[in-house]
N, C-alpha and C positions, 0 to 999 in steps of 0.2 A: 042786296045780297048780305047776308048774318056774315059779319064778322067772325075771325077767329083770333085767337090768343095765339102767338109767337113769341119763343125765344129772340132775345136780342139777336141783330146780323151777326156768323161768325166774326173772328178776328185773332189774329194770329201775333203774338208779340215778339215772337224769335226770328219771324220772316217778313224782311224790307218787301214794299211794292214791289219794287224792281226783280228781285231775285224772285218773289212769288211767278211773276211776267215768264222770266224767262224758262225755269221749272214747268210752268204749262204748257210754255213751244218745245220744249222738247217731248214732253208725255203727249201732244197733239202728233207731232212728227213720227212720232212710232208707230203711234194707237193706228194711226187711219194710212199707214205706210204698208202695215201687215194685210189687212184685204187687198192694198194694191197691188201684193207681192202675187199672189194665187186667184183672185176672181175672174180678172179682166183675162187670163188665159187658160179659164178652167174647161170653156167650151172646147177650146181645139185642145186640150189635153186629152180631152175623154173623147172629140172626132178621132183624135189619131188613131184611138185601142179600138175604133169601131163601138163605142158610146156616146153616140148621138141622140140617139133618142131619148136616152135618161138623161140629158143636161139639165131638163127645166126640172128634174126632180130633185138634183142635185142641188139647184139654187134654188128650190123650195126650203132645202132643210136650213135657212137663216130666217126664210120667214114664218114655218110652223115654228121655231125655238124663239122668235119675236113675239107672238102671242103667249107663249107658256112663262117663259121665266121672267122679265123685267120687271113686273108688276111689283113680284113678290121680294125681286132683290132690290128696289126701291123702295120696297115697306121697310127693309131689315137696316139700309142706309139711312132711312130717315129717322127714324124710332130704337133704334137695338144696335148696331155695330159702328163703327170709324168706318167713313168712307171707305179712306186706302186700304185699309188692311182686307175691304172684301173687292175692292179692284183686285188687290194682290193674289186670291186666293181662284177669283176668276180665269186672270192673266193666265196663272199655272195650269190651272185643269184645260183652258185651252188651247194651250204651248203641246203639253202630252198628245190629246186627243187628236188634233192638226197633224203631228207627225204622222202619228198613227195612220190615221185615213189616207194619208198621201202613201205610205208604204204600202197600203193594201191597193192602191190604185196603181201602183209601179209591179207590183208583184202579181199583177194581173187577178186580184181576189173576184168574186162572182161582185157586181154592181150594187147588190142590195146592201152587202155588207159596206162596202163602201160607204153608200148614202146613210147607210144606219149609224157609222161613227163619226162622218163627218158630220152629223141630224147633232149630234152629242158633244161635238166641238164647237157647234153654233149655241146649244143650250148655257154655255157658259159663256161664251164670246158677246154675242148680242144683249146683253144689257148692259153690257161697260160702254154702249154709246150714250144711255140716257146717265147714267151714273158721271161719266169724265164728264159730262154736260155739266152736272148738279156738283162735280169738284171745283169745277173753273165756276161758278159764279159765285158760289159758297167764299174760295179764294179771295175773286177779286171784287165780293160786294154786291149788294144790291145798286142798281142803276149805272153801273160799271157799262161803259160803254168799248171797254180795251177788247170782249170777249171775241170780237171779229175777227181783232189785230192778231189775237193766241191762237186761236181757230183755223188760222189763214196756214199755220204752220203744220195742220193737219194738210191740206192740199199741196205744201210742198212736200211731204212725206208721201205721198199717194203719186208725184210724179216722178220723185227717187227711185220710188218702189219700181214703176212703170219702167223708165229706161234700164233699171238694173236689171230686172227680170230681160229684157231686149239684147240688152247691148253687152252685159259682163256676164249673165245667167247661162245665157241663148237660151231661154228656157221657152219659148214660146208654143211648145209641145211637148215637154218636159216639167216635171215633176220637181225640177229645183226651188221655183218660187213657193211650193209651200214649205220645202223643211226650209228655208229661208224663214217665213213667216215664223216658224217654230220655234226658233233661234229668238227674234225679236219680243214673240212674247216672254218668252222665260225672262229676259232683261226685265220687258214692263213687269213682271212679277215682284222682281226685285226692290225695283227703283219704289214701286209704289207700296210697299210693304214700309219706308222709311220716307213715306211722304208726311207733313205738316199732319199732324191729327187734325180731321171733321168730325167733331163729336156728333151723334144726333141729333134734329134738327126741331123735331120732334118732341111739346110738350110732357113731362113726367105722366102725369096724369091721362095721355091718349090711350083712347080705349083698347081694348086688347080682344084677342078673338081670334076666330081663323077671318073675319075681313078685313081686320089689320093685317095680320100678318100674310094675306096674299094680295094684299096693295089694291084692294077694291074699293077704298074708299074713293082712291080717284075717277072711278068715272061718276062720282057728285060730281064734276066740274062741269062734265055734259049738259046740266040745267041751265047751265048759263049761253044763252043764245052765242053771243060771239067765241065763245070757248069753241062749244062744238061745231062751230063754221070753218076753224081752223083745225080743228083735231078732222073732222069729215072730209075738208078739200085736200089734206095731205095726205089722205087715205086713199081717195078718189084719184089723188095725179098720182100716186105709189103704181096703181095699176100698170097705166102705159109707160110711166118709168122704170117698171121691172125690165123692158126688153133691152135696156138699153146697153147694158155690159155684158148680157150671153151672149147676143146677138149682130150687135154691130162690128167686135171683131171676125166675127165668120165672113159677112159680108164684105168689110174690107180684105179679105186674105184670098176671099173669091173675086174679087176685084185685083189683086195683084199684087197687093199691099203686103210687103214681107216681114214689118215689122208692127203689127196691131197692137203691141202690148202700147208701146211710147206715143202710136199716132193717135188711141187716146188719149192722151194726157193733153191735147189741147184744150180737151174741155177744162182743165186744170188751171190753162192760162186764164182763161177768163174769168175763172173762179176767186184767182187771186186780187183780179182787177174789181171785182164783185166785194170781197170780202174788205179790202179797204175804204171802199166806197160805203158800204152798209150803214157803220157809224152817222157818219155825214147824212147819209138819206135817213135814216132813225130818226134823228134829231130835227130835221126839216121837211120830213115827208110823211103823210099819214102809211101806216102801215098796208092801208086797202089797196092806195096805190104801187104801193113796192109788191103786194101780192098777185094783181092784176098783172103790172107790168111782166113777171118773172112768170105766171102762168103765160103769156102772148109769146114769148121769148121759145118757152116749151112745145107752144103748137107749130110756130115756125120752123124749131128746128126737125120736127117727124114730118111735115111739109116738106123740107129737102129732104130731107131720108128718102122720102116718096119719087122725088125727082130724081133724084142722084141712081135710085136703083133702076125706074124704067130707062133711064139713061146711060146706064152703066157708065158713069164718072165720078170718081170718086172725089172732084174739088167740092160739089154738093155735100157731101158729105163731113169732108171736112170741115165745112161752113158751119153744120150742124152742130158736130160735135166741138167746136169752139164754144156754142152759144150755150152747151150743157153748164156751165160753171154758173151763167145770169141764171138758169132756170131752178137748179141747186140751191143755193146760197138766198133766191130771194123768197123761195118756198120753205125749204128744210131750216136755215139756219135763224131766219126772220120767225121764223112759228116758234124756235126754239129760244129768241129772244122774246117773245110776247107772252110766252108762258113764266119765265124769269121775273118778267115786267108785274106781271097780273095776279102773279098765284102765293098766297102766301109761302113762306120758309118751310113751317112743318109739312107742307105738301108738295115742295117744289121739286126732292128726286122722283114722287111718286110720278107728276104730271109729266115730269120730262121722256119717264117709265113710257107712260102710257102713250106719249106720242113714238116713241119708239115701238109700243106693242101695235099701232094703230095703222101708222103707217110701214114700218119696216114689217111687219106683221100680218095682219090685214091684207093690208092693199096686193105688197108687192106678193104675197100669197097666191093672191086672184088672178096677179098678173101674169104670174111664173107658169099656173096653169093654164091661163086663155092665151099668152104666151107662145108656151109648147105646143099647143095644140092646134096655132095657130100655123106656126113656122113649120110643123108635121104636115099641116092640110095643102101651104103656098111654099114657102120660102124653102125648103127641106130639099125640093129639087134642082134649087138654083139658077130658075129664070128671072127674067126681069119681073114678068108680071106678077111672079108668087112675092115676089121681095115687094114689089109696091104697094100689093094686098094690104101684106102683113102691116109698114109703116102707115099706112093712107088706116087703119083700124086704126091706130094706135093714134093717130092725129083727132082720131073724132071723137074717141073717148079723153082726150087733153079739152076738145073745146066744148066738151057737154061739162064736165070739172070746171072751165073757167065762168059759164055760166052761172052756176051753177053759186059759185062762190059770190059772182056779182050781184045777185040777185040775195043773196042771205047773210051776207058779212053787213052789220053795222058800224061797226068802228066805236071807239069808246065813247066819241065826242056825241054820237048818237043816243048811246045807250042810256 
C-alpha cells in the first residue's frame, strides 16, 4: 500500500500525561453519560403518549445523521479547524436542539415534528463519537495503549446516567432524562471550547475540493482487504445490535421489571471488566481473535433473549444483557483501536468518521427499520412467541456477521 506523508505525532507541552489522562475521563464520562440520560427510556416515553409505533423512526434519526454528517466534520477536524473548538460548537447546537425535541414531545406536539428535530439534534451529536475518538488518541499518542483505561470512563457515565434517570429522575416515562442531557451538553460545550488545541492533522498541501471537504477520501481505505473486513463486520453486527436499547427495556417492563432504565446498565458491568482487559489482550492476542470472541459473546446473548422471552423469565435475560459490555467493547472499541493502529494521522478523524458513518449509520439504519417492522409484525403484541421471533432473527443475523468476518478478516501477520 503507497505510503503517505504525515505531520509529526501531536504533542502538547503545557499538559502532563497525567492531567492529559484525567481531562479525557472526564470528557468520556459526560460525552457517553448524555445518550444514557434519554435513549434507553425513549421507547417507553413515547409508549406512554401512545407512540409506539414511531419508536424505530425515532431511533432512526442518529442513524440517518450517522451517514450525513461525520464524514465531512472529520474532513474539517483533520485539515481546516482545532479539534475542541468544533467539539464545542457541536456540543452546543446539540444541547439547544435536545431540549427542544424533548419539549415538543412533553407538550404533546404531532410525532413528525418531533422526529424532525430530534433528526437535527442527532446531525450535530453523532460525530462527536468519531471525533472524541480522534481527541483521545491525538492526546495520548500513537500506540498509547491507556485509550481503554479513558474510555472505560465513558461506561461509567452511561451507568450514572442510567441509575439517575431511575432512581433520582423517576424518569422512566418521563421527559426528564433528556432536559437532563441538555444540561450536560451545554457543559461539554464549554469545557471543550478550552481544551489543549489539536491543530489539524492534515498535511498543508492536502488537496482540496468538495471530496476533501466531505471527508470522502476515507473510503480509499476500503481497498485495503482487512480495512474493509472490519469497517463491513461492524456494520453488518450494527444491524441486530440496533434492537438492543428500544427494545429490551419494553420487554423487561413487560416482564415486570419496574426499573429498565439501571437493569440495563449491567451490560455496563461487563463492559468495565472488558475495557480493562482490552490493553492486555491487544498486546497478547491477535486482534481476529478478540473479534471472533466478542462476535460469539453477541450471538449468545440474543440466544437468551430468545429463551428468556419464550420463557417469560427475566434471569435469561439478565445473563444477556451482562454479556452486552464483552460484545461492545470487543467489536466497537477494538475496530476503533485498529483503525488508530493502522491509519495514518492525516486520515485518522476521517477513518474513525467513517466507522461511525458505517456502523452507527449504516447498519444500525437497517436495523432500526427491520427492527420496527419486526417488533410491529411479533413482539408489538406481547406474547412469548412474537418476542422469540423477533430475538431468534436477530441471533441469525449476528451468526451470518460472525461467519462472515471469519472467513474474510486476514489479520496483519497475513497480509
Amino acid at each position: 500500500m503507497k505510503s503517505h506523508p504525515s505531520p509529526p505525532e501531536y504533542t502538547s507541552p503545557k499538559w502532563s500525561a497525567a492531567r492529559v489522562e484525567i481531562l479525557l475521563c472526564i470528557l468520556f464520562f459526560f460525552h457517553l453519560g448524555v445518550p444514557g440520560l434519554f435513549t434507553v427510556t425513549l421507547g417507553n416515553v413515547m409508549s406512554s403518549r401512545g407512540l409506539g409505533e414511531f419508536i424505530h423512526l425515532a431511533m432512526s434519526a442518529g442513524p440517518v445523521a450517522a451517514m450525513l454528517a461525520p464524514l465531512m466534520s472529520g474532513a474539517l477536524a483533520d485539515k481546516r479547524f482545532d479539534l475542541g473548538k468544533v467539539l464545542a460548537v457541536l456540543f452546543a447546537a446539540s444541547s439547544i436542539t435536545l431540549a427542544w425535541s424533548f419539549y415538543l414531545l412533553d407538550r404533546g406536539a404531532p410525532p413528525w415534528v418531533f422526529i424532525f428535530v430530534f433528526f437535527i439534534r442527532a446531525l450535530f451529536f453523532t460525530p462527536t463519537f468519531g471525533l472524541i475518538a480522534s481527541l483521545a488518541f491525538a492526546l495520548l499518542g500513537k500506540g498509547d495503549t491507556r485509550f481503554p483505561r479513558v474510555r472505560l470512563w465513558g461506561t461509567f457515565g452511561w451507568i450514572a446516567a442510567g441509575w439517575t434517570v431511575s432512581h433520582l429522575l423517576h424518569g422512566e416515562t418521563s421527559v426528564a432524562g433528556g432536559y437532563a442531557g441538555a444540561v450536560v451538553l451545554a457543559a461539554l460545550a464549554i469545557a471543550c471550547w478550552f481544551l489543549p488545541a489539536v491543530p489539524p492533522q492534515a498535511m498543508v498541501s492536502a488537496k482540496k475540493g468538495l471530496t476533501a471537504l466531505f471527508g470522502l477520501d476515507a473510503f480509499s481505505l476500503l481497498r485495503n482487504r482487512d480495512h474493509r473486513a472490519v469497517f463491513l463486520t461492524t456494520t453488518l453486527v450494527s444491524i441486530p445490535f440496533a434492537a438492543f436499547y428500544p427494545y429490551t427495556p419494553i420487554l423487561l417492563r413487560e416482564l415486570g421489571d419496574s426499573h429498565p432504565a439501571s437493569t440495563m446498565t449491567l451490560g455496563q458491568v461487563s463492559e468495565i471488566v472488558a475495557m480493562i482487559s482490552l490493553p492486555m489482550l491487544v498486546a497478547r492476542v491477535r486482534m481476529r481473535w478478540i473479534f471472533l470472541t466478542s462476535l460469539s459473546a453477541a450471538l449468545i446473548r440474543y440466544i437468551l433473549f430468545t429463551v428468556g422471552s419464550a420463557s417469560s423469565a427475566t434471569t435469561w435475560l439478565w445473563v444477556g444483557i451482562f454479556l452486552h459490555g464483552i460484545c461492545y467493547t470487543g467489536v466497537f472499541i477494538t475496530a476503533q483501536m485498529y483503525l488508530a493502529d493502522r491509519i495514518a494521522p492525516s486520515m485518522r478523524s476521517q477513518a474513525q468518521s467513517l466507522l461511525v458513518m458505517l456502523n452507527g449509520g449504516v447498519g444500525t439504519l437497517i436495523g432500526m427499520l427491520v427492527g420496527g417492522e419486526l417488533f410491529k409484525q411479533s413482539a408489538i403484541h406481547s406474547t412469548s412467541s412474537g418476542w422469540s421471533l423477533f430475538w431468534g432473527v436477530q441471533s441469525a443475523m449476528i451468526a451470518a456477521t460472525l461467519i462472515f468476518f471469519l472467513i474474510y478478516y486476514r489479520g496483519k501477520n497475513a497480509s
